[in-house]
Backbone bond lengths (Angstrom), bond angles and torsions (degrees), N, CA, C in turn:
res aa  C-N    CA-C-N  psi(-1)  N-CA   C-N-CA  omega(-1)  CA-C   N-CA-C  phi
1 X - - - 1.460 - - 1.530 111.49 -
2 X 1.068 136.94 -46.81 1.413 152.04 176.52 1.377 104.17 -61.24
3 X 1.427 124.74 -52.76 1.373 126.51 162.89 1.790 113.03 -33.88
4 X 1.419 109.56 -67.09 1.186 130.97 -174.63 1.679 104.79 -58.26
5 X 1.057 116.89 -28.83 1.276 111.79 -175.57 1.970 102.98 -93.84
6 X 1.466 119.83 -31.57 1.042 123.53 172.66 1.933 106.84 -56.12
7 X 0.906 117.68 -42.88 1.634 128.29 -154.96 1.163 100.57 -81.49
8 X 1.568 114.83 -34.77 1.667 116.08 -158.10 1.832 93.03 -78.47
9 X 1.677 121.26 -45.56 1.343 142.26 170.36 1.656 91.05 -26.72
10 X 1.812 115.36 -71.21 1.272 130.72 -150.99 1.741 107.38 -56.03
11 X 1.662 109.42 -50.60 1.628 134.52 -155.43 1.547 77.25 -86.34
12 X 1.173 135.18 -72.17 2.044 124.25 -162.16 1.961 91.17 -50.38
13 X 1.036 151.09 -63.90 1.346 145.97 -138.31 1.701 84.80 -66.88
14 X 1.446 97.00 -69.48 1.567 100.37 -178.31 1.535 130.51 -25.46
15 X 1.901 105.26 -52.31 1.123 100.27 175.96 2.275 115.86 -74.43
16 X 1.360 93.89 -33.87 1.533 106.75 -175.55 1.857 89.96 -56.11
17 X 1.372 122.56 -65.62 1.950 105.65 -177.18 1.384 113.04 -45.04
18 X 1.422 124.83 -39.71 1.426 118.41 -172.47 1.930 128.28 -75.69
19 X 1.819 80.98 -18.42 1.907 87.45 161.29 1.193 94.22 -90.57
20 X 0.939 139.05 -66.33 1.478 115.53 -176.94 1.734 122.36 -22.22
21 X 1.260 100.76 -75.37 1.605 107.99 173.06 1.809 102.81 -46.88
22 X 0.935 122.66 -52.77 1.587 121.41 -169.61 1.883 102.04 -55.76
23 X 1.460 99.26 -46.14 1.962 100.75 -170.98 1.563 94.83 -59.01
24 X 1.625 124.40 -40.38 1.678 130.33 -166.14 1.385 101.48 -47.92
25 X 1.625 104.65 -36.19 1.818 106.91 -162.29 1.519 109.22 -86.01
26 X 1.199 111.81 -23.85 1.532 118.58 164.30 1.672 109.85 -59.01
27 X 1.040 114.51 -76.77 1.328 115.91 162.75 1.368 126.94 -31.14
28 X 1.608 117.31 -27.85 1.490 107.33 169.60 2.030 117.65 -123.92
29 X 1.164 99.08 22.61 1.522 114.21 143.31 1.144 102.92 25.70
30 X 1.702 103.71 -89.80 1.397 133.02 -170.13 1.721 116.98 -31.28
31 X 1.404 96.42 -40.60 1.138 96.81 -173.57 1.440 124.76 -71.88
32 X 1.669 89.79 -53.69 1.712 98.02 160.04 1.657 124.68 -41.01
33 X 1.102 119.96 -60.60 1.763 120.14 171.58 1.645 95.23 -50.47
34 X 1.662 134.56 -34.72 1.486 110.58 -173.70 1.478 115.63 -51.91
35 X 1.849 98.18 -43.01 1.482 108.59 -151.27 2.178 96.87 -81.79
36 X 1.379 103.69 -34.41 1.573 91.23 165.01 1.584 121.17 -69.49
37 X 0.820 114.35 -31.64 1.956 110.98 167.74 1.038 113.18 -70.72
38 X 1.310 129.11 -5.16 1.964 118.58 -176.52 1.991 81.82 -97.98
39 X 1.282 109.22 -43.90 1.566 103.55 -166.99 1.522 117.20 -64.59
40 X 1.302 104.56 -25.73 1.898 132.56 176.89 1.363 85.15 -61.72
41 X 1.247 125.59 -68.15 1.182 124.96 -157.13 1.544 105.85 -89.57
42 X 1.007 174.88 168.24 1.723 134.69 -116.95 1.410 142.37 28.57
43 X 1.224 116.56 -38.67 1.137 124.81 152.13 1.683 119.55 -80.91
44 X 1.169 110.36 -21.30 1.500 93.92 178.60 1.708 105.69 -83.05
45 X 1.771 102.65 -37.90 1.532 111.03 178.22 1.818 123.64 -38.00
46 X 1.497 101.15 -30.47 1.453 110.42 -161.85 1.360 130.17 125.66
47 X 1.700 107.10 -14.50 1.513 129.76 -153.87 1.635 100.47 -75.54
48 X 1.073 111.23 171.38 1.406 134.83 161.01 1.245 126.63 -109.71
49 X 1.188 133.25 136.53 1.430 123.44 176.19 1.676 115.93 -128.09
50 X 1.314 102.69 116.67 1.835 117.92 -175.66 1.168 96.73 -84.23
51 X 1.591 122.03 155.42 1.261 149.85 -163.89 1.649 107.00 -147.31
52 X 1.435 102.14 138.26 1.394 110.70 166.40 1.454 123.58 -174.98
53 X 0.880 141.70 175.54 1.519 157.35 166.49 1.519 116.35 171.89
54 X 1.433 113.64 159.75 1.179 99.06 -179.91 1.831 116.04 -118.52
55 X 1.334 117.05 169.97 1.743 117.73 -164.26 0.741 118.40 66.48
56 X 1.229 167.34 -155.12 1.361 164.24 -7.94 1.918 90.88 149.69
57 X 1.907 116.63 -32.32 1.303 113.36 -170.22 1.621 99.95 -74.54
58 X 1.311 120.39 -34.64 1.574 144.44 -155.45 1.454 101.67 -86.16
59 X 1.696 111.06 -22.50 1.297 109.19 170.27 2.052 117.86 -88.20
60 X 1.148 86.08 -17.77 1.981 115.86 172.74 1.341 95.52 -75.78
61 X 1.149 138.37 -32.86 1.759 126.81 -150.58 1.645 83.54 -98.09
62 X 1.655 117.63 -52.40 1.407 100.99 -159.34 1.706 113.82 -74.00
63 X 1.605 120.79 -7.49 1.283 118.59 174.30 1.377 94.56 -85.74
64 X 1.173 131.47 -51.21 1.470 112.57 167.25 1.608 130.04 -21.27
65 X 0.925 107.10 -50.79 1.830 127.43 -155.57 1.630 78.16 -96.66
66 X 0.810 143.50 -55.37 1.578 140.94 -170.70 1.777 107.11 -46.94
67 X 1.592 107.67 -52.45 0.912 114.98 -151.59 1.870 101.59 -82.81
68 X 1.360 118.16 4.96 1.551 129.29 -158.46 1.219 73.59 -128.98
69 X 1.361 124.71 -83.96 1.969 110.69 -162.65 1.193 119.53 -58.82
70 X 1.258 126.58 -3.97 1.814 120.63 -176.73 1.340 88.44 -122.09
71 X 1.591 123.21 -107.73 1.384 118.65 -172.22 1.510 98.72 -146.99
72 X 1.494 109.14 166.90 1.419 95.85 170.22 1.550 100.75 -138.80
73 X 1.264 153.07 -2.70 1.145 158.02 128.92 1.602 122.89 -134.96
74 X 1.657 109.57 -35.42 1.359 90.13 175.26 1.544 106.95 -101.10
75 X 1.580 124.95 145.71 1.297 124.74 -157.21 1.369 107.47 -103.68
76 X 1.738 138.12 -2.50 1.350 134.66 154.77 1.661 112.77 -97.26
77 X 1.281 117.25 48.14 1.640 124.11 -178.87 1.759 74.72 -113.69
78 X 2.254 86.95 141.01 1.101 86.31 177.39 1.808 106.54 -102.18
79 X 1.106 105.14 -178.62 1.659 121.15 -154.42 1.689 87.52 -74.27
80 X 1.339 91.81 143.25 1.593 101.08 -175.92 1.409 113.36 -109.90
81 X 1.251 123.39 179.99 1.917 108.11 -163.76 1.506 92.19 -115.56
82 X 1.261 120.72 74.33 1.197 122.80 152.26 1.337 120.44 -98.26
83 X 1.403 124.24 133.20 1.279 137.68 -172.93 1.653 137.60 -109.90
84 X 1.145 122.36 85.04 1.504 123.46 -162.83 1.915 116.67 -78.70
85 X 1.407 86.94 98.13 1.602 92.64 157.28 1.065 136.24 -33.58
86 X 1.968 109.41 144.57 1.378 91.25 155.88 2.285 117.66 86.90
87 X 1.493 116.55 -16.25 0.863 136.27 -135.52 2.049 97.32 -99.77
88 X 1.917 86.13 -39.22 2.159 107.14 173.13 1.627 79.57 -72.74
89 X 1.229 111.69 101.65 1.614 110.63 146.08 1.600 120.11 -72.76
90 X 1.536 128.87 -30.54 1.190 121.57 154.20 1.668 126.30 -27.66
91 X 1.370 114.97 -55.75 1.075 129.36 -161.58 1.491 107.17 -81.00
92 X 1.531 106.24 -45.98 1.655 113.18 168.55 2.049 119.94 -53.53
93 X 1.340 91.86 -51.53 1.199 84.91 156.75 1.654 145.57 -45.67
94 X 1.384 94.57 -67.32 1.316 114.49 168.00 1.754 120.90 -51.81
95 X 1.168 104.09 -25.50 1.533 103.82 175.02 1.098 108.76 -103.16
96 X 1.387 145.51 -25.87 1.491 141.97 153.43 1.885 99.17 -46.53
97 X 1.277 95.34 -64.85 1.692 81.41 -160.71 1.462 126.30 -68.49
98 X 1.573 119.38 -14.28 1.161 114.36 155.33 1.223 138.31 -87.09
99 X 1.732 111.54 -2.05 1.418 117.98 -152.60 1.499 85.99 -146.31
100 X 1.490 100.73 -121.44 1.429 110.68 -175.00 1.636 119.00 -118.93
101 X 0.647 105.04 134.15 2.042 99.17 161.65 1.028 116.86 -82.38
102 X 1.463 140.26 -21.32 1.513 135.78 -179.82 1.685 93.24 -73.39
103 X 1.525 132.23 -61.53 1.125 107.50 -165.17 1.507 148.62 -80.62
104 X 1.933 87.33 16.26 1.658 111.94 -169.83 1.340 122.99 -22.65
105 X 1.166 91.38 -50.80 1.642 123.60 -138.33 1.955 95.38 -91.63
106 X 1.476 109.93 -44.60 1.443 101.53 163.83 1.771 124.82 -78.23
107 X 1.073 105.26 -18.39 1.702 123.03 151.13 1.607 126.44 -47.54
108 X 1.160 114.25 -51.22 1.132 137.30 -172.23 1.999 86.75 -87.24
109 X 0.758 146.24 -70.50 1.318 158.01 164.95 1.580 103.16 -13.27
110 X 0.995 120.04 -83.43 1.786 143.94 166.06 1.432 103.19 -17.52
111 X 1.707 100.22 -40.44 1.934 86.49 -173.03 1.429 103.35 -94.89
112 X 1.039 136.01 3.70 1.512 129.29 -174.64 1.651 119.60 -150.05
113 X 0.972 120.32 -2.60 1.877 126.40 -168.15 1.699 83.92 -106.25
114 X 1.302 120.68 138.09 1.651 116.92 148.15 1.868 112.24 -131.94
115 X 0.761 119.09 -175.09 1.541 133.53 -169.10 1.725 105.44 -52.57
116 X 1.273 126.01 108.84 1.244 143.88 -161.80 1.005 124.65 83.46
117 X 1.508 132.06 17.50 1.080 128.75 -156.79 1.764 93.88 -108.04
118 X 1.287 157.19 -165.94 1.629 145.53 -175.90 1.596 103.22 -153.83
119 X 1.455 79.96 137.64 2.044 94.56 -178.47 1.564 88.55 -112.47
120 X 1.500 117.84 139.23 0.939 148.80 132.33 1.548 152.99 -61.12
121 X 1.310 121.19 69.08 1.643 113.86 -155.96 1.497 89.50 -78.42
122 X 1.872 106.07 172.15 0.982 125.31 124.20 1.190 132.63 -141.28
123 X 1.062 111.88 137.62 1.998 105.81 -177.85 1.475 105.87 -150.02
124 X 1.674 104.55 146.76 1.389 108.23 -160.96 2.098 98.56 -72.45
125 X 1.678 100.65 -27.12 1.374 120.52 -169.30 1.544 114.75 -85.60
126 X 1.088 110.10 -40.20 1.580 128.09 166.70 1.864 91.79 90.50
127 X 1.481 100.81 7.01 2.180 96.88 158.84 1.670 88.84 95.92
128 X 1.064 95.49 156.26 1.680 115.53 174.90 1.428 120.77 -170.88
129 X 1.711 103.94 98.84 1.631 87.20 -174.58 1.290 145.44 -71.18
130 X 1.618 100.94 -0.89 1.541 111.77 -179.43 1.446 103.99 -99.67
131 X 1.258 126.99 -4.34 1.193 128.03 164.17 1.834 123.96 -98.81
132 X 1.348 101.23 4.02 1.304 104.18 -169.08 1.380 119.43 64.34
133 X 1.323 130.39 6.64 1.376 128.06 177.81 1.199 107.28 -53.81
134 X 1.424 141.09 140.38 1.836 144.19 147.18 1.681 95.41 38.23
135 X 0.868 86.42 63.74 2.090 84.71 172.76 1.656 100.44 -89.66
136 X 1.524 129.35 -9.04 1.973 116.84 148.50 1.503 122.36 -53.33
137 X 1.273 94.42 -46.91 1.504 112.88 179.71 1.597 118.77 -72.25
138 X 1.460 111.72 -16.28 1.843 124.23 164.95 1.712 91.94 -77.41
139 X 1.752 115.31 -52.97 1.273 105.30 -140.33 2.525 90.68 -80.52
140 X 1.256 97.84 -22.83 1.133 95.71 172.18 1.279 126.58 -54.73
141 X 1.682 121.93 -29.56 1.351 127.78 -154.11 1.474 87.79 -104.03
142 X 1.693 126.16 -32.08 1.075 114.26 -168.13 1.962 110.13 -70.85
143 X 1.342 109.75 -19.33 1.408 129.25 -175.67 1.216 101.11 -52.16
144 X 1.858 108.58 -68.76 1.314 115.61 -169.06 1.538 121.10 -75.07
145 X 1.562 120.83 -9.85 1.559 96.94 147.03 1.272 127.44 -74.70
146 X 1.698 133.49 -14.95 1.189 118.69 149.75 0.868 135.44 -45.39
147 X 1.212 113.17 -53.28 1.343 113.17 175.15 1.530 142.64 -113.20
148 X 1.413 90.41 45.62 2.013 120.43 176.15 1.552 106.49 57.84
149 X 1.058 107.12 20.93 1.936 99.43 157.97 1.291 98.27 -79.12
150 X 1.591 90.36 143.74 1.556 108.56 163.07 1.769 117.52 -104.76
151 X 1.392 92.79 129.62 1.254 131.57 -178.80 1.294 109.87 -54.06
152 X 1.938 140.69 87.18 1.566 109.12 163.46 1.729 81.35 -104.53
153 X 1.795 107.72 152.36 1.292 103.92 156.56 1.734 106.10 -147.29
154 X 0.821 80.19 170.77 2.326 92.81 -160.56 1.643 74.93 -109.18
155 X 1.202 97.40 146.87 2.012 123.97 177.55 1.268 128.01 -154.02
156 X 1.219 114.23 165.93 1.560 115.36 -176.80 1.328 100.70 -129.29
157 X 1.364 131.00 169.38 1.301 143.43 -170.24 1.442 125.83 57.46
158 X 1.375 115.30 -112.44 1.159 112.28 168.27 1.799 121.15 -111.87
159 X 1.516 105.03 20.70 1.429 117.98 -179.17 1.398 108.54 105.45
160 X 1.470 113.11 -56.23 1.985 109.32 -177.52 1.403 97.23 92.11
161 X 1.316 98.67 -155.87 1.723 104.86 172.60 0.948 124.19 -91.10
162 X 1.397 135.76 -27.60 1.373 127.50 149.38 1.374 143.92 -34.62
163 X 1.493 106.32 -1.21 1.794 126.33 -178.08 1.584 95.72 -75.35
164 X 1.582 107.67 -50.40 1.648 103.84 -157.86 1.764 105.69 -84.33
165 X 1.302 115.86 -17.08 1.401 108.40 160.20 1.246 119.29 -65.36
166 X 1.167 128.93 -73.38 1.943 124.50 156.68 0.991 121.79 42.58
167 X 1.316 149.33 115.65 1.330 135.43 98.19 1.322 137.79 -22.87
168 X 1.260 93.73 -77.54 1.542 113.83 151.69 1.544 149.80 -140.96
169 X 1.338 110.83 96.04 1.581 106.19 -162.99 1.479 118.35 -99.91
170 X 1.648 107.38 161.19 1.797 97.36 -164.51 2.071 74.76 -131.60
171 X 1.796 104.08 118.77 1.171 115.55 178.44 1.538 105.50 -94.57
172 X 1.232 130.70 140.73 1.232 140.43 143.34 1.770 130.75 -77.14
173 X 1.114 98.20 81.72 1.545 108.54 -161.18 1.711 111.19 -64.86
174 X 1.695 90.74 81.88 1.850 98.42 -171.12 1.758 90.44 -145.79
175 X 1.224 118.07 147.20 1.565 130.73 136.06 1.435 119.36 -78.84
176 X 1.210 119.74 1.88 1.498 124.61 165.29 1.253 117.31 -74.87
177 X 1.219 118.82 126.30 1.970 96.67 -151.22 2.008 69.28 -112.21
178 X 1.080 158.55 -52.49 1.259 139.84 173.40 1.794 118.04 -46.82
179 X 1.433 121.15 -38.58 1.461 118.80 -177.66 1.653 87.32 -78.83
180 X 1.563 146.46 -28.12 1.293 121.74 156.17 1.546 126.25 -65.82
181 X 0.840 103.84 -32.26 1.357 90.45 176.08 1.823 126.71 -59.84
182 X 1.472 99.19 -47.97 1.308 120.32 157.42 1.428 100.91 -27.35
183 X 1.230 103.63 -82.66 1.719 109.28 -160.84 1.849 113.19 -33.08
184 X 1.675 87.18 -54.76 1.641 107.93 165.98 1.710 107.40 -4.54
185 X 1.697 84.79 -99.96 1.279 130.96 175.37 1.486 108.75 -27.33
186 X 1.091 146.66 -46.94 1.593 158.94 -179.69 1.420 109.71 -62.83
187 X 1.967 96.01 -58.34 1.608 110.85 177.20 1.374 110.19 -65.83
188 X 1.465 128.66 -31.70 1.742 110.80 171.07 1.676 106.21 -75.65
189 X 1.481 126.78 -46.20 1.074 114.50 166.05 1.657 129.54 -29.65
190 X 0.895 129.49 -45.10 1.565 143.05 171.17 1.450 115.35 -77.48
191 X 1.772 118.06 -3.71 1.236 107.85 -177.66 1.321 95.93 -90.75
192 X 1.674 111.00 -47.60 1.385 140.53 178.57 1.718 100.81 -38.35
193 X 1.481 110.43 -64.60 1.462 87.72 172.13 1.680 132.95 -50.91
194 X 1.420 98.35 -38.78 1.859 103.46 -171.08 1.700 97.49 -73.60
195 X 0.768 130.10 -8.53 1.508 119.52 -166.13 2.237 93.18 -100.52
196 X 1.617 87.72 -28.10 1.701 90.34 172.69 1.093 132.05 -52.42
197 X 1.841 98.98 -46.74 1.843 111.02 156.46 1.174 123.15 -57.43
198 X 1.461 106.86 -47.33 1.581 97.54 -164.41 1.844 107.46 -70.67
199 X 1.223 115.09 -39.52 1.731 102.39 164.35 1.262 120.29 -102.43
């Protein structure tokens, strides 16, 4: 019983932070329509857009990319050029174990992204190099200012290092790395719709 009463305490906070975070995203709308009009406009250019994060973010990127390359409510929208990282586990392997694993992800980048084309992070941390947080996802972002990809990445906390690479990032201002993810998850949902209208 005490259990049950401990858990129910734990699961209501959980859901009460995530309306919270959910009402924040209402309130910033704006932003969401920014980050679908830069992709509208990439996609009409010719561009490609790569996707990634890793854990639980890497599991967010590929329903993302699912929901743009197959369908996500209307079923004659045509397939959009979103691209999910990370996905040749052969290759991931093979280049972690002979080389590095931090720089996979800008490796994998090199053979297929070129100049206008857009990387996508996600991380609940937004990376930290003195903490070792997602240092692929530092060495990824550092790639694509070499080489003129633009940076959107979705974050949690206070951004990390992935804020100052950016183009444009939409932070979820939580240490709840599940009520971020949530937020995530909602905010591609709503892109997925606007991108439904527009094709």
């Amino acid at each position: 019983m005490k259990i049950k009463k401990k858990l129910n305490t734990l699961l209501l906070n959980h859901i009460d932070e995530s309306l919270i975070k959910f009402n924040e995203t209402k309130k910033n709308l704006n932003k969401v329509y920014k980050i679908a009009n830069f992709f509208i406009k990439k996609i009409d250019s010719g561009n490609k857009i790569f996707v990634y994060g890793n854990g639980g973010s890497l599991a967010d990127s590929m329903h993302f990319v699912g929901e743009l390359v197959s369908t996500y409510k209307k079923k004659k929208r045509k397939s959009l050029p979103f691209i999910n990282l990370s996905t040749n586990i052969a290759s991931l392997t093979a280049w972690s174990n002979d080389f590095n694993y931090k720089n996979y992800i800008a490796r994998e980048l090199s053979g297929t992204a070129i100049r206008g084309d857009v990387l996508v992070l996600i991380s609940t941390s937004g990376g930290n190099v003195a903490k070792k947080q997602s240092l692929n996802l530092i060495e990824a972002a550092k790639f694509a200012k070499i080489k003129k990809i633009d940076l959107v990445s979705f974050l949690g906390s206070k951004g990390g290092a992935l804020k100052k690479y950016s183009k444009i990032s939409y932070i979820v201002k939580s240490n709840n790395t599940p009520v971020i993810q949530e937020n995530h998850k909602l905010i591609f949902h709503l892109i997925s719709e606007i991108l439904d209208q527009y094709y």
